[in-house]
C-alpha positions, 0 to 999 in steps of 0.5 A, a space after each residue: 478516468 473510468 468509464 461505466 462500460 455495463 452496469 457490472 464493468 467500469 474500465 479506467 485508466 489512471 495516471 500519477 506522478 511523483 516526486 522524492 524531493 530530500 532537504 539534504 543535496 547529498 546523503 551521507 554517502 554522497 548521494 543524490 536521493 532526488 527523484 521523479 516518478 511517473 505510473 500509467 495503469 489501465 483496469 477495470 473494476 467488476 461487480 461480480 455479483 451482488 456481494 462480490 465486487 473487484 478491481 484490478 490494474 495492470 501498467 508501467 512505472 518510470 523512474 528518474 534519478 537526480 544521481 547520475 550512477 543511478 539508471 532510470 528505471 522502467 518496471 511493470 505495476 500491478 494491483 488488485 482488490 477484492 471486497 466480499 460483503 458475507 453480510 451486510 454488517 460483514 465485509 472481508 477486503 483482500 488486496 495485492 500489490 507489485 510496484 516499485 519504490 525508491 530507497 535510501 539504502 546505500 548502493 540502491 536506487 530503488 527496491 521492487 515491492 510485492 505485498 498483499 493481505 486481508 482485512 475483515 471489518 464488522 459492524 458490532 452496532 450501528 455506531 461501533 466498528 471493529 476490523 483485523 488484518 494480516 499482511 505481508 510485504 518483499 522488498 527486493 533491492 535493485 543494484 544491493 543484495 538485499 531482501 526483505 520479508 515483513 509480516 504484518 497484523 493488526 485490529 482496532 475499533 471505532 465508535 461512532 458519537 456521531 456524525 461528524 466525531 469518533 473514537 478509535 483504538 488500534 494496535 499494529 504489529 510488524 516483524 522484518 526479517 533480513 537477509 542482512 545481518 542487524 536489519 531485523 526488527 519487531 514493531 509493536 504500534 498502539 493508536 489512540 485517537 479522535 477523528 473529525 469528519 465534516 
């Protein structure tokens, strides 16, 4: 729900709901993964000048687990976004974000999350778009010694034929790093597709 307060603030308040539902009763561990989750936040987005704009959030998460080892869980959330226009062909996106997010890793119920990046995207031509991204990302496990660091990248581009039909082409890369042995990983990820807009 927001409300435009001036032409230059629009508070609002947000409220969500969600539910971790596994086919699985158990894991392989015995565990019941079901969940239910519920977020409360209240922010405003500002329009600092006119090709500065932001958002930002502050509120709640609860968390309710079907397992009865596994405490509910109460934590503070945040987020924020920030888009500089530099030009009207050129726009420099960055974003942040503190939430938590259920796991499946044994002796965890869920993992508190901090992750933020950038993102430029370019108008080359009226129908070609081309963007680049860096990201990171720290999940830091409740009730299990684990932490993990992930670092993020990627670009990509889409031609537009029309309307309603487009081209696109991305490539993403992502490296884990562990602080458990044998959960490191590098991910190279290349994307080739249409989108159908109508």
């Amino acid at each position: 729900l927001t409300y435009a307060w001036t032409p230059r603030i629009s508070p609002f308040v947000a409220i969500g709901y969600g539910l971790e539902d596994y086919e699985e009763e158990v894991d392989d561990s015995g565990v019941d993964r079901d969940s239910m989750g519920y977020t409360a936040l209240v922010g405003a987005n500002f329009l600092i000048t006119e090709i500065l704009s932001a958002e930002l959030a502050l509120g709640v998460e609860h968390t309710t687990f079907d397992e009865s080892s596994f405490d509910s869980t109460t934590n503070p959330s945040a987020n924020g976004r920030m888009i500089w226009n530099v030009t009207p062909l050129t726009s420099i996106i960055a974003r942040a974000r503190y939430y938590e997010d259920v796991t499946t890793q044994a002796g965890a119920s869920s993992k508190r999350v901090i992750s933020g990046g950038v993102r430029a995207e370019q108008e080359i031509l009226s129908d070609l778009l081309a963007f680049a991204e860096i990201g990171y990302r720290n999940d830091n496990y409740e009730g299990f010694d684990r932490n993990d660091n992930r670092f993020e990248a990627g670009l990509g581009g889409e031609y537009l034929l029309n309307r309603n039909v487009s081209f696109f082409a991305e490539y993403s890369f992502e490296h884990r790093e562990s602080d458990v042995a044998g959960l490191d990983f590098t991910k190279n990820t290349i994307f080739i597709g249409t989108r159908l807009q109508y």
